[in-house]
N, C-alpha and C positions, 0 to 999 in steps of 0.2 A: 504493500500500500504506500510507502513512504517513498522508495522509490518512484510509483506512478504520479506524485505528486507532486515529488521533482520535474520529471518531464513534461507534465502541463504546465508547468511553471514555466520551465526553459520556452515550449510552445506560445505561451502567451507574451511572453518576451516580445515575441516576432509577430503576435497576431496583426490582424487589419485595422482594428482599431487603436493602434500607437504600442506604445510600449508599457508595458502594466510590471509595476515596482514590485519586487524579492523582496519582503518584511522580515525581520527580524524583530522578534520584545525581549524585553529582558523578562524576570523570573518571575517578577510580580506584574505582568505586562504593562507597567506606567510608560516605560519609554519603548520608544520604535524607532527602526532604523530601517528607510526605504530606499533599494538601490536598483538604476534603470538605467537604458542606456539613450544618450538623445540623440541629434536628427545627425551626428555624425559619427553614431555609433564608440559615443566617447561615454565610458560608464559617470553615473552619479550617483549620489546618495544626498538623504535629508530625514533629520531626525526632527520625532514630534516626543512632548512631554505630557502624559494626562490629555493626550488627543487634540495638544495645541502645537505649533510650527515653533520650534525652537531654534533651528537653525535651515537655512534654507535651501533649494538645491544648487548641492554646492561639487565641486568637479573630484573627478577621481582618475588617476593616473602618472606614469612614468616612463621613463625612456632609458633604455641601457645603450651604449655606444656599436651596439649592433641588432638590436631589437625595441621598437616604438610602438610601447602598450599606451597612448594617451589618447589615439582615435584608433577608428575602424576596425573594431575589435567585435568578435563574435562571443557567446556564454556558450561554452563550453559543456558544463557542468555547474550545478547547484548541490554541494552536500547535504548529506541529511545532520540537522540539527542536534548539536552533541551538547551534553552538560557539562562544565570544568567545575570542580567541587578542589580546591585545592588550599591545604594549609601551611602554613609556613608562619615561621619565626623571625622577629626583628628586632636589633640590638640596637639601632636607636628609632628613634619616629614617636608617633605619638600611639601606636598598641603594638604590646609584644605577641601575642597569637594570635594570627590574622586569618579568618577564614574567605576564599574569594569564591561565589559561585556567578557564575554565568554562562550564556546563550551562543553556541561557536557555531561558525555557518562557514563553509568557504567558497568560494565563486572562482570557478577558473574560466578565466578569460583567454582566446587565440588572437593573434591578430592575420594580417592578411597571408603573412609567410606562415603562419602555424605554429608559430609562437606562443607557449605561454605563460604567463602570468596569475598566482592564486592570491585572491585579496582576502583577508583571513577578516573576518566581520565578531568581533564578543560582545554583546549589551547585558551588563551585570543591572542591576538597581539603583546604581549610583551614576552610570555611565556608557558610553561607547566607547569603544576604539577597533581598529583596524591597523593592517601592515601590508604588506607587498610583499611576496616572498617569492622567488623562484627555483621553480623544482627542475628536476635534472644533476647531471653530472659533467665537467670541463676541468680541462688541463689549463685552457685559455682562462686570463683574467680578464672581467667583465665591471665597465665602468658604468656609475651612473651619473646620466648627461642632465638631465632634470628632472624635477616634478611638478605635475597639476596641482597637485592638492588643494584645494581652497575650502575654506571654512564660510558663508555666504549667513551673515546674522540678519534678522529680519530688521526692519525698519522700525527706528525709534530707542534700538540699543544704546547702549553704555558699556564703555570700555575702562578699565583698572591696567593701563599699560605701561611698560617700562620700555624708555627706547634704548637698544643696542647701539652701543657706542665701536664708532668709526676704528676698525683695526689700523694697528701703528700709532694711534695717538696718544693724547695724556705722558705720564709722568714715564720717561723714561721708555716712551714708547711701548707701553704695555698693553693697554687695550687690546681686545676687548676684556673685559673683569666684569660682567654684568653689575656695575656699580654705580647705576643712575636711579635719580629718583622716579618713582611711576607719577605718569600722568593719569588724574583722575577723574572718574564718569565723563571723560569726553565722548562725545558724538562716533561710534563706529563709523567707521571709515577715514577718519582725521589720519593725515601724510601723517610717519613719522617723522623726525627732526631732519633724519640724514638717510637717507641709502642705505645703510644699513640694517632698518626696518626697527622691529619689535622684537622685545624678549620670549620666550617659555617660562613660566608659565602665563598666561594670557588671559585674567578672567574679563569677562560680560555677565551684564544683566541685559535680559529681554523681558518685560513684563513682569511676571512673580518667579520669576527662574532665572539661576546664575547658572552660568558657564563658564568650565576653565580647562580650558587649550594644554595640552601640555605631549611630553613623548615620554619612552623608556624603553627600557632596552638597549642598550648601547655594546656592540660586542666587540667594538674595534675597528668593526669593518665601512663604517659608516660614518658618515660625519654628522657632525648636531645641527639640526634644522632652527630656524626663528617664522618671524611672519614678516613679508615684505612692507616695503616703505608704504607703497600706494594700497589703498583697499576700497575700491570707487564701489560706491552704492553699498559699502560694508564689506564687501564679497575680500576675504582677508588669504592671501594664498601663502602657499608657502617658500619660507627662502634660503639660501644657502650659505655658508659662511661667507668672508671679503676672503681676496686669494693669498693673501701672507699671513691666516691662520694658519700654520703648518708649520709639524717639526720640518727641519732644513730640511731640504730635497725629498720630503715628503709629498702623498697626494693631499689633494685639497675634498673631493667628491667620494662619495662610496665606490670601493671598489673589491671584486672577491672573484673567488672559483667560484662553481654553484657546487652545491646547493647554497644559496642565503639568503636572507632577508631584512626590511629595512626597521627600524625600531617601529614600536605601535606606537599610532597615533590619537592620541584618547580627549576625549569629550566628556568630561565631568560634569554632570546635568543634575539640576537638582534645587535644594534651597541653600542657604548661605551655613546652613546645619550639616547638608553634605558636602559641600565645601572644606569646611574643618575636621569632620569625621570620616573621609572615605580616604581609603587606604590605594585609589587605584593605581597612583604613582609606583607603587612595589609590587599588584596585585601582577603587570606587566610585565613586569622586571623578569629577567633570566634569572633562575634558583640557584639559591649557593653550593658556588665550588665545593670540590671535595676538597676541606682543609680542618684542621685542628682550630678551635674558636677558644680553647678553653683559656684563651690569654684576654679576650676581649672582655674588658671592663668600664661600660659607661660612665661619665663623671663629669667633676667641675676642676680645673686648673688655675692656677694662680700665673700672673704671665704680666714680667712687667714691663715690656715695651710698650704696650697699649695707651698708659700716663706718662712712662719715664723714659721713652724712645731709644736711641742708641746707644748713649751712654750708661744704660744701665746694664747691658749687656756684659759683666764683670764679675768676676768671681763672687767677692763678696754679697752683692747684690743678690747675686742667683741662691745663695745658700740662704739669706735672708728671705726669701721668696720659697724655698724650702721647707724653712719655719714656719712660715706663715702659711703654705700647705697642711701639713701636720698638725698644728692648729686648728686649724679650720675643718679638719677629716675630708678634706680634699686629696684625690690620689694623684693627683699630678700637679708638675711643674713645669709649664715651658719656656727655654732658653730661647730665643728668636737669633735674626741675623747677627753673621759675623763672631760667632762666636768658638769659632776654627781658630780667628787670627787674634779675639780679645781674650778668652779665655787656655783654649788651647786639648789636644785628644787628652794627655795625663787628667788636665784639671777636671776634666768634663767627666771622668771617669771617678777622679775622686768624690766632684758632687755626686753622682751616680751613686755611689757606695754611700754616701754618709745619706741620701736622699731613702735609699732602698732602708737603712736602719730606722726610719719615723715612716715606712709604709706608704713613702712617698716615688711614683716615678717619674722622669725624668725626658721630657721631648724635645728633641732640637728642631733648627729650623735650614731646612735647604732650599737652593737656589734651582727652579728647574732649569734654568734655561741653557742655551747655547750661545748661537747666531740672535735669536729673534728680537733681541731688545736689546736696550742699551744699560742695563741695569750691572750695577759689581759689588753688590753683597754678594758674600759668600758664606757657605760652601757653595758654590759655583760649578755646573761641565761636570758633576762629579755623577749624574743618574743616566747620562744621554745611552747607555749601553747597556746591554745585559750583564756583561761583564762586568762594567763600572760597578752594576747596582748589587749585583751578586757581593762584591767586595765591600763598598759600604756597608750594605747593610748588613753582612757577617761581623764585619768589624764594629759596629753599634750592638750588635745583638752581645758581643762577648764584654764590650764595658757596659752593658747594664740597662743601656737606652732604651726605652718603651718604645717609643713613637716618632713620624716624623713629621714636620707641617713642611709641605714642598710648595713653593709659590712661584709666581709670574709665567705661568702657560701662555699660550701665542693665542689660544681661543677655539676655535670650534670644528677646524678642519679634521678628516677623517685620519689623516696620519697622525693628529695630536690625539683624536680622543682612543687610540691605539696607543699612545703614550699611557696616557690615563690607566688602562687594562694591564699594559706591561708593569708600570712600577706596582699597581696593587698587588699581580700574580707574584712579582720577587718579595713583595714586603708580607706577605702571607707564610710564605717558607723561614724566612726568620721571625716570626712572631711579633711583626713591628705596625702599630698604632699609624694610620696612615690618616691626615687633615690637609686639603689641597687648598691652597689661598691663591689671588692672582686668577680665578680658574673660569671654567665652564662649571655650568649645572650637574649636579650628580646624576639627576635621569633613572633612578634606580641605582646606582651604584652598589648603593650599602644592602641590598637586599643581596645579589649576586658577591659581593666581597663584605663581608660584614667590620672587616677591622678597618675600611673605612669609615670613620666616624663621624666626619663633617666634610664642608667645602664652604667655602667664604660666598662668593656669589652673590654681592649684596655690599648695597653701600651702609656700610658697616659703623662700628664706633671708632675707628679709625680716623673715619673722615668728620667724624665730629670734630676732632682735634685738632686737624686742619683749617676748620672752614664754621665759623660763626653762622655762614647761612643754612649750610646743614645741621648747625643744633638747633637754628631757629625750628627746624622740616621735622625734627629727632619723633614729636609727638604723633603725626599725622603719618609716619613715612612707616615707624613702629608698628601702628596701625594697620597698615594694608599688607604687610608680608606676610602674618598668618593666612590670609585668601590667599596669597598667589605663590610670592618666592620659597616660602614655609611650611606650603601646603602640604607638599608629600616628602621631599628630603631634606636633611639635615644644612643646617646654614650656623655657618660660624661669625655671627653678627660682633662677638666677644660684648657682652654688655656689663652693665650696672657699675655706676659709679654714685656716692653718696656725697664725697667730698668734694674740692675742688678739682677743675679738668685747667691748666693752662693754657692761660689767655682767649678762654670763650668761659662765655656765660651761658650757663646749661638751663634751658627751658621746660625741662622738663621736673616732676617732682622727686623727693628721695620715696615716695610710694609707688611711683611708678616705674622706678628703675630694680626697688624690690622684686615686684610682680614680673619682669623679664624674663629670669630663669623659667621660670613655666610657661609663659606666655610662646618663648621662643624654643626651639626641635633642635636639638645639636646631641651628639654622641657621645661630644667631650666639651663644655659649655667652659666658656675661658672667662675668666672675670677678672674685669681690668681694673678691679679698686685696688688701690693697695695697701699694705698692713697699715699703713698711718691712717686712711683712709676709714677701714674699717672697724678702726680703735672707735671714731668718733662715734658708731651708731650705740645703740643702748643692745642692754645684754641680748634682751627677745630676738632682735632684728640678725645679730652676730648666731644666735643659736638657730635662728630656722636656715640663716645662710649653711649652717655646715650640716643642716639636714635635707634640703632638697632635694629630691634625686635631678638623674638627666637620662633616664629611663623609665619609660611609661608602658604601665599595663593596659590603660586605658582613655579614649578624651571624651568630652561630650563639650557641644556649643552650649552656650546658655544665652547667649545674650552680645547682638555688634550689629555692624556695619563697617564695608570697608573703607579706612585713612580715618574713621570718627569714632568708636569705639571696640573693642572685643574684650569679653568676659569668657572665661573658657576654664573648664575643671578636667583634670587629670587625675589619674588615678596611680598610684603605685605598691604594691601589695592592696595592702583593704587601707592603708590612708587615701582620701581625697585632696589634692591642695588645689583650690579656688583662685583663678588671679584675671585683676581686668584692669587696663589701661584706660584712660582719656586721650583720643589723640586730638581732640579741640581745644581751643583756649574757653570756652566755657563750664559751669560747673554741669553736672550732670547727676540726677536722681534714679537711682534704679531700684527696681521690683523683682529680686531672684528666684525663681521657683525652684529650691536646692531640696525636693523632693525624694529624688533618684538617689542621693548618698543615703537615704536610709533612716534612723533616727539616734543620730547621733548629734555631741554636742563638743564644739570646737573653738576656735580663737580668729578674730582677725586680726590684721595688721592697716593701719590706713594712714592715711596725712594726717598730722595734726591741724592743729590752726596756724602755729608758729612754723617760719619758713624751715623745710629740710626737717623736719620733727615731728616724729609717730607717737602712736597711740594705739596700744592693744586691748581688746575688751574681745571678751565671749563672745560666740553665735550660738544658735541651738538651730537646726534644720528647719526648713517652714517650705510653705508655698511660696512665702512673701519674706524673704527677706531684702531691709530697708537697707539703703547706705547712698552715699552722696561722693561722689569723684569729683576731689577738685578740679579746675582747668588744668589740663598736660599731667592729672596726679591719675593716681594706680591704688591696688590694696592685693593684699592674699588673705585667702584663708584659708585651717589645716582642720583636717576633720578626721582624727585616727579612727 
């Protein structure tokens, strides 16, 4: 039967009366995905939500440098619809046991040589995605020259976007770093800035449903997509790196033997609730390597470059910085640049040892690069090889070193994000902590290599320290990243500071710099106060600091809007911690319905009246629990 329903399907494809769309639902059939081929026999697809148009008929296809699946293509075949029930574990994110089911269909497409092409279709509950995959076997490598894709939102949308910044520019030539701020609720379709186009992840609203754009799966063989500059009538397509993302004398475009395929492409549909709680960023993701995990340990790090820049990158510093780990029941410490030529292998090894006695470890900082920038901290040229990295990182593994933070990648080309893959695969073999800064989005990463822990990707607290107008943005910009760049992988924003920041005035409050750690998804969450810094908060504030985890069993929305507020509780064991930001300069009154923890009875934290000064008092769980966010101010709450 199931087969015969395939073939009236393929039949009706071609019937007299036009072309009649291939439906996919997801499990609870709220969303559909309808695919068809128009008047040039160029496939489409268009998803509805609750039987309303969420996104429109929007194009589907690709082209290899010897095979052009984007018109004239005939359906081949229509599979019969399989169930994916698959579970898996996550060492960071916001739930560790994550169950994915969804709706798998595949469609192979011929074109006029006979060629083909399988477009692999999942609608889970949360969402859509698809890939491109081509089956077969070659000796020949196979490149890809473009793709159709486009994403087509219906009229009257709003976009939450960040625009990709121009490769080769910025400091030292490093761009791209996805480290710009998102432009917000602009009109779909708005140019981006430059050529370059738009970031991943990508969310919209269309009516009472957000959407957010994003990929995953990243196997090396392919390079990391954005959304192009122009998007006339909305219709938003997809785009491809600038051509000096790339390791030296690397490709720029996907390229492989077959069998392979190109990352899925995923549609997160839903309300601002699924936005926050849907896992599909990793549901996509390639499953973890076969590797030994038993070293990977979520946390918070002490790291004083963040306030104290270059100069502090020094022996005594660093052992200070130790202490103040230890102290704190923080398991790590990271050493940043330069600290090959200020400190030195013996001394590094010494703090290593005296670090490993207080149960602290110990992560340096390397330089990715080569050729592609003009950057000279060091360690430096020292990962560009297998060899190289083999060496390294045997040689870190045996003084003691946890981890590594590798910074200034070129960006997004297919031979970089094959960098990407290679130092994870060597830094798994020596059981080494791996945090990419300078970089591209993780895409899934940390699902597939789990001792990656974070990736910066995000205009960070770094550039607060630089730039007075990004702490004025600090509130509003904090804001939008749980929607979009925070959504589903980990981001090394390094936050919260209480005390002074040099020479900027910080806009925001010391309650809302609290609330951070939870607010924000990092593996290993780096916190740039430092110990004088944290002297000054009252005991409460220093004790729930050295209790937060940076590993979550569980999230739930409770309460936001993206750039203007989010309230968002976590779960870890059977504690709750509650935390919600203001990213407006107005005060704000809210109504928690903290129901779901159960009946239990717990503590907040929030802004006092006097500047920079908290106040802790009881909660007890309600429908309705009352509280008031200063302007730019924050709170948590802990509900064992």
């Amino acid at each position: 039967m199931k087969i015969l329903i395939v073939s009236v399907l393929m039949l009706c494809l071609w019937g007299c009366n036009g072309p009649s769309p291939i439906s996919l639902g997801s499990p609870d059939n709220r969303i559909r995905v309808e695919v068809t081929l128009d008047s040039e026999s160029a496939p489409r697809y268009a998803i509805t939500y609750q039987g309303k148009p969420v996104l429109q008929d929007s194009r589907l296809g690709i082209a290899l440098n010897d095979a052009d699946f984007t018109r004239g293509l005939t359906l081949k075949q229509a599979s019969t619809v399989k169930t994916i029930n698959d579970n898996y574990e996550l060492w960071t994110g916001k739930q560790r046991q994550v169950n994915y089911i969804a709706h798998e269909q595949t469609l192979t497409f011929a074109n006029a040589e006979g060629r083909e092409v399988n477009i692999i279709f999942r609608v889970s509950d949360d969402g859509v995605a698809f890939r491109y995959a081509f089956p077969g076997e070659s000796a020949d490598v196979k490149q890809v020259l473009r793709e159709t894709t486009s994403f087509a939102l219906p009229k009257d949308s709003l976009g939450w976007l960040q625009p990709m910044s121009v490769a080769q520019t910025g400091w030292m030539n490093t761009n791209p770093s996805y480290e710009e701020h998102y432009q917000m609720a602009i009109p779909a379709g708005t140019a981006a800035p430059t050529e370059a186009g738009w970031v991943f992840p990508a969310l919209f609203n269309t009516g009472d449903t957000w959407l957010l754009i994003t990929e995953a799966d990243m196997d090396g063989r392919f390079h990391a997509s954005r959304l192009q500059q122009q998007a006339e009538q909305g219709e938003y397509r997809i785009g491809v790196p600038m051509a000096p993302e790339v390791f030296t004398g690397g490709a720029l475009l996907a390229q492989s033997t077959l069998p392979f395929a190109s990352p899925w492409r995923i549609i997160t549909v839903g309300s601002l609730a699924t936005i926050i709680e849907s896992t599909l960023g990793t549901d996509l993701a390639a499953p973890t390597i076969d590797m030994d995990t038993s070293f990977i340990r979520p946390g918070i790090a002490s790291w004083s470059w963040g306030l104290l820049k270059d100069d502090a990158t020094v022996y005594e510093v660093q052992k200070q910085f130790i202490d103040y780990a230890a102290d704190m029941n923080w398991p790590y410490t990271l050493v940043d640049a330069d600290w090959d030529r200020k400190i030195g292998d013996e001394k590094i090894k010494e703090l290593a040892d005296y670090a490993a006695q207080k149960n602290v470890g110990v992560l340096v900082w390397y330089n990715s690069s080569g050729a592609w920038n003009k950057t000279e901290y060091t360690p430096k040229s020292k990962l560009l090889t297998r060899e190289q990295r083999h060496a390294e990182f045997s040689r870190l593994q045996k003084m003691g070193i946890k981890g590594v933070k590798i910074d200034f990648f070129a960006g997004d080309g297919q031979s970089m994000m094959q960098y990407y893959n290679d130092i994870l695969q060597d830094a798994a073999q020596y059981q080494l902590l791996v945090n990419y800064h300078g970089s591209s989005l993780p895409r899934g990463l940390q699902r597939t290599y789990p001792h990656m822990m974070t990736m910066e990707s995000v205009k960070g607290f770094e550039m607060i320290t630089f730039s007075q107008e990004t702490a004025d943005l600090e509130a509003s910009h904090a804001s939008v990243l749980p929607f979009a760049r925070n959504a589903f992988d980990p981001m090394d924003f390094t936050p919260t500071v209480f005390h002074e920041i040099p020479n900027i005035e910080r806009k925001t409050t010391n309650g809302f710099q609290l609330a951070l750690p939870i607010i924000f998804l990092s593996g290993i969450q780096h916190i740039v106060e430092t110990p004088e810094g944290m002297a000054t908060v009252p005991y409460f504030v220093k004790t729930f600091m050295r209790e937060v985890p940076a590993h979550w069993d569980e999230t739930r929305f409770i309460d936001g809007y993206p750039g203007e507020l989010l309230v968002v509780a976590r779960r870890a064991g059977d504690t709750w911690f509650v935390a919600g930001i203001n990213g407006e300069q107005q005060p704000k009154t809210l109504n928690l319905d903290l129901a779901f923890i159960g009946d239990k009875t717990g503590y907040a934290i929030e802004d006092d009246t006097q500047p920079r000064a908290f106040v802790k008092r009881p909660v007890s769980v309600t429908t309705n629990v009352a509280l008031t966010l200063q302007p730019a101010g924050g709170f948590v709450m802990v509900f064992e």
